[in-house]
N, C-alpha and C positions, 0 to 999 in steps of 0.2 A: 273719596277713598272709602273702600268698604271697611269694615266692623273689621273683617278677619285681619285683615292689612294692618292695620292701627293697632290691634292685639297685637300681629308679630313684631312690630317697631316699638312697642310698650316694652313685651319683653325682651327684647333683644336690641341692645343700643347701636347706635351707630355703628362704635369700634368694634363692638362682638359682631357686626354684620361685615364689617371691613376684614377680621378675623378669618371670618369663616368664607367670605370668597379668595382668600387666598392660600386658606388652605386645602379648598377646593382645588383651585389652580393652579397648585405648586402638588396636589396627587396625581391631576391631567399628565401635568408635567414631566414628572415623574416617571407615570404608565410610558408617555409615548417615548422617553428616554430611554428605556429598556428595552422597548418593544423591538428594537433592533438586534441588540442581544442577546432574547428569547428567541427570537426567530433563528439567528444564528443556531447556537445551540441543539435549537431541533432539528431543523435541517443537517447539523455535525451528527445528530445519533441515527437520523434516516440514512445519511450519505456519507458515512464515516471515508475518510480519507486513508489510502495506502499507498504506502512505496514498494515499490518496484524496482529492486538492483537486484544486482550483477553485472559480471567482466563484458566486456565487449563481446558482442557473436552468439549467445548465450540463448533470443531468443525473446527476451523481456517485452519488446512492444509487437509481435507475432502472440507474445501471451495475454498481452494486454488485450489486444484487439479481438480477441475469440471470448475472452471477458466480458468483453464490452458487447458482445456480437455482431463486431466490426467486418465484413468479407473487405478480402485484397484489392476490391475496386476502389476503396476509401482511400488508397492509400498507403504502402510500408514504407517506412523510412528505411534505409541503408543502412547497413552493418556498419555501427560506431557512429549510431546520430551522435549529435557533439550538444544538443537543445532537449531541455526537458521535454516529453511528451506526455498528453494529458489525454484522460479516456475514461468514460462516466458509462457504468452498467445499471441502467434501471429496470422497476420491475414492476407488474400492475400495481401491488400495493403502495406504491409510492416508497419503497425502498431502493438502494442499491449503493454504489461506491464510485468513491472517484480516486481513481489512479493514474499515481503519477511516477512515470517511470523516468529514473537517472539514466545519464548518461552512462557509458560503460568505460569509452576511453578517457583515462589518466590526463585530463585537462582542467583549468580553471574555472570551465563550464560543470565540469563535472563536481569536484569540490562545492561551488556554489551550491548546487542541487542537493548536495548532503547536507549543507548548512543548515537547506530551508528545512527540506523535509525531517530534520531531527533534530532542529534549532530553534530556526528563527516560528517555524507555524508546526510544533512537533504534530506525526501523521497519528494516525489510530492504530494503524496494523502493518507489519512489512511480508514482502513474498519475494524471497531471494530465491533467483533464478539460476542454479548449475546444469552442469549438461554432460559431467561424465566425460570431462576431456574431449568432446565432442565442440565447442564452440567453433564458428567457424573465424578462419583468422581473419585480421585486417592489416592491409597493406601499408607500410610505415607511407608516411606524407611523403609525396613527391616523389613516387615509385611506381612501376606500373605492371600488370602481370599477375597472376596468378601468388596470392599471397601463401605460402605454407609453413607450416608449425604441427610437431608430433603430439601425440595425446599426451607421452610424459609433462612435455611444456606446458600444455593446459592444462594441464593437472594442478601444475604447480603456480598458474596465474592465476587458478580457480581462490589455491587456498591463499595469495596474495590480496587478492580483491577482498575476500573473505576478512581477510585480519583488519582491513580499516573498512572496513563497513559494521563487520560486530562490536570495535569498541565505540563505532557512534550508537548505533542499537543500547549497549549497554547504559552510554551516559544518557539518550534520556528514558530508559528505563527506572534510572535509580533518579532520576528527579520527577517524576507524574507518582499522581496519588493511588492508579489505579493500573491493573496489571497489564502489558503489553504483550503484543501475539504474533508469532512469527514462524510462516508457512516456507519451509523450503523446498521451492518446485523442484523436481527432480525432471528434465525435460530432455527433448529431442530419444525417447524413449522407441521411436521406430527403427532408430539407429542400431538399437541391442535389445529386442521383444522378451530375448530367452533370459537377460543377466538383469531382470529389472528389479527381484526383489534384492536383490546381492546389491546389485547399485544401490537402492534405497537406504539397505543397511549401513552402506559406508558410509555416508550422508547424516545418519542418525547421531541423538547424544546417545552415549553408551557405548557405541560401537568399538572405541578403541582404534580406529582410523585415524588419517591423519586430520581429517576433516572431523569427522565425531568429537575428536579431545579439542578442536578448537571453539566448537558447539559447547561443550561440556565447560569451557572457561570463561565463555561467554555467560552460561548459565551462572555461575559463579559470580562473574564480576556485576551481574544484572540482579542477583537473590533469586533462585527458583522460582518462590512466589508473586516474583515480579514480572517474570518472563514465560509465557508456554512456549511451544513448540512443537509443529508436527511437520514431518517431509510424507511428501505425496508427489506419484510421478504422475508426469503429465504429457501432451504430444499437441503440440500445434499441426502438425501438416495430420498425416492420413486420405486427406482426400485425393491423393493420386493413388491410382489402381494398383501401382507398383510398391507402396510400401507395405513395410512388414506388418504396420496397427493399419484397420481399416478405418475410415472416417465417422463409422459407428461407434469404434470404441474410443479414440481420439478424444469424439465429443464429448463420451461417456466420462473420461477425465477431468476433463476440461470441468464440466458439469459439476463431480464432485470436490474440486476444489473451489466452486464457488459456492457449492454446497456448505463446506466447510465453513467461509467468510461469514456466510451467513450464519452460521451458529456463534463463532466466533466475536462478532458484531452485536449478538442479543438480539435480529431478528425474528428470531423461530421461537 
C-alpha cells in the first residue's frame, strides 16, 4: 500500500469512507433521476404545446398542417374528424410546436380532447379557429347528400362552440403560475378579401359584437393579466388561381401567425 493510501485511511475512517460513497451515490442518483425531468422541461420551452379548436368545418387541421408545412399529399382528414390530430412545426434552431388540434364535433371524443389538452397535460398556448359563418357544414350521421346550413346558423354554432371552449381556456388560465396566450385565427378569409378588417373587428375583445363581449368575459373570468389575446386573419387555400388571396399572400399569413407563436413562446 503506498504512503498516500494509508494517509487517506488514517484520515478518513472506514465509516467516513462508507459516508462519502454513498453520498456520492445517492448525488449520481439523484442527477440521473431528474435528468428526465430536465430534459422534459426543455424540450416543453423549445416545443411548447398548442390547441387547436374550434366548431366543426372551420378549417383547424388545413391550419394545422400549413403550420406544420404539411402539403395535401400528407394527408387531410375529413370535415368532423371525430380523433385528435397531432402536427409538430420545426425550425433550424431547434425550435418549433406541437399541435394538437380538437375535434370539432360535439362527441365524447371530443370532450376527452378538451380534458386533455386543459386538464389533464394543460397545453402552452390556444389558436381558436373561426371562419365568419363560413365553416363548411357536416352531414348529420347516417345521412347522405350535400350537407347545408346558412351563415346565420354558423354564426351562432361559432358562438356555441365558443362558450364551452372559453370557460375551459379560463379554468386553467386562473390555475398556471404564468400567463396564457390565445390567438384567434380569423380564417377561410378568400371567402370575403374586401370585409377582412371588419371581420377581424367582430372577432376582437372590445368590439362590442356578440363574439367580442364573450372574449371580453372570458378575459374577465381568466384576470387580463393572465390571459393575452390577439385575432389575426388567416387563409389556408389561395393556391388555386381562382381564389380571391393568391397563395403569396395566403402564405404570407400563414407566416405571420407563426410569427406571432413565436414571440408569444419567448423564441425571438
Amino acid at each position: 500500500m503506498s504512503r498516500t493510501a494509508a494517509r487517506f485511511r488514517t484520515i478518513l475512517p472506514t465509516t467516513g469512507r462508507t459516508a462519502l460513497g454513498a453520498t456520492l451515490a445517492g448525488g449520481v442518483l439523484t442527477g440521473l433521476a431528474s435528468a428526465p425531468e430536465r430534459m422534459s422541461r426543455l424540450f416543453r420551452r423549445r416545443f411548447p404545446t398548442v390547441a387547436v379548436t374550434g366548431m366543426t368545418g372551420v378549417g383547424k387541421t388545413q391550419l394545422a398542417d400549413r403550420l406544420a408545412r404539411r402539403t395535401s399529399g400528407d394527408g387531410v382528414a375529413e370535415v368532423g374528424s371525430a380523433v385528435m390530430e397531432r402536427r409538430t412545426r420545426r425550425s433550424p434552431r431547434l425550435h418549433g410546436f406541437r399541435f394538437l388540434v380538437v375535434p370539432g364535433d360535439n362527441a365524447a371524443t371530443r370532450l376527452g380532447a378538451l380534458d386533455e389538452v386543459f386538464h389533464d397535460e394543460p397545453v402552452d398556448g390556444v389558436i381558436h379557429v373561426v371562419a365568419n359563418g363560413h365553416a363548411t357544414p357536416r352531414r348529420t350521421a347516417g345521412t347522405t347528400g350535400t350537407a347545408t346550413a346558412s351563415r346565420e346558423e354558423q354564426l351562432a354554432a361559432e358562438l356555441e362552440d365558443w362558450a364551452i371552449t372559453s370557460h375551459r381556456i379560463a379554468s386553467m388560465a386562473v390555475r398556471r403560475d404564468k400567463p396564457v396566450w390565445l390567438v384567434i385565427a380569423v380564417t377561410k378569409t378568400d371567402l370575403y378579401p374586401d370585409e377582412v378588417d371588419e371581420v377581424v373587428h367582430y372577432y376582437s375583445p372590445g368590439s362590442g359584437s356578440p363574439f367580442g363581449d364573450k372574449v371580453d368575459e372570458l378575459r374577465a373570468l381568466a384576470g387580463g393579466a393572465k390571459l393575452s389575446v390577439d385575432v389575426l386573419p388567416v387563409s389556408s387555400q389561395g393556391a388555386d388561381r381562382r381564389s380571391a388571396v393568391s397563395g403569396k399572400r395566403a402564405g404570407a399569413m400563414v407566416e405571420a401567425l407563426a410569427v406571432r407563436l413565436t414571440q408569444l413562446s419567448g423564441h425571438v
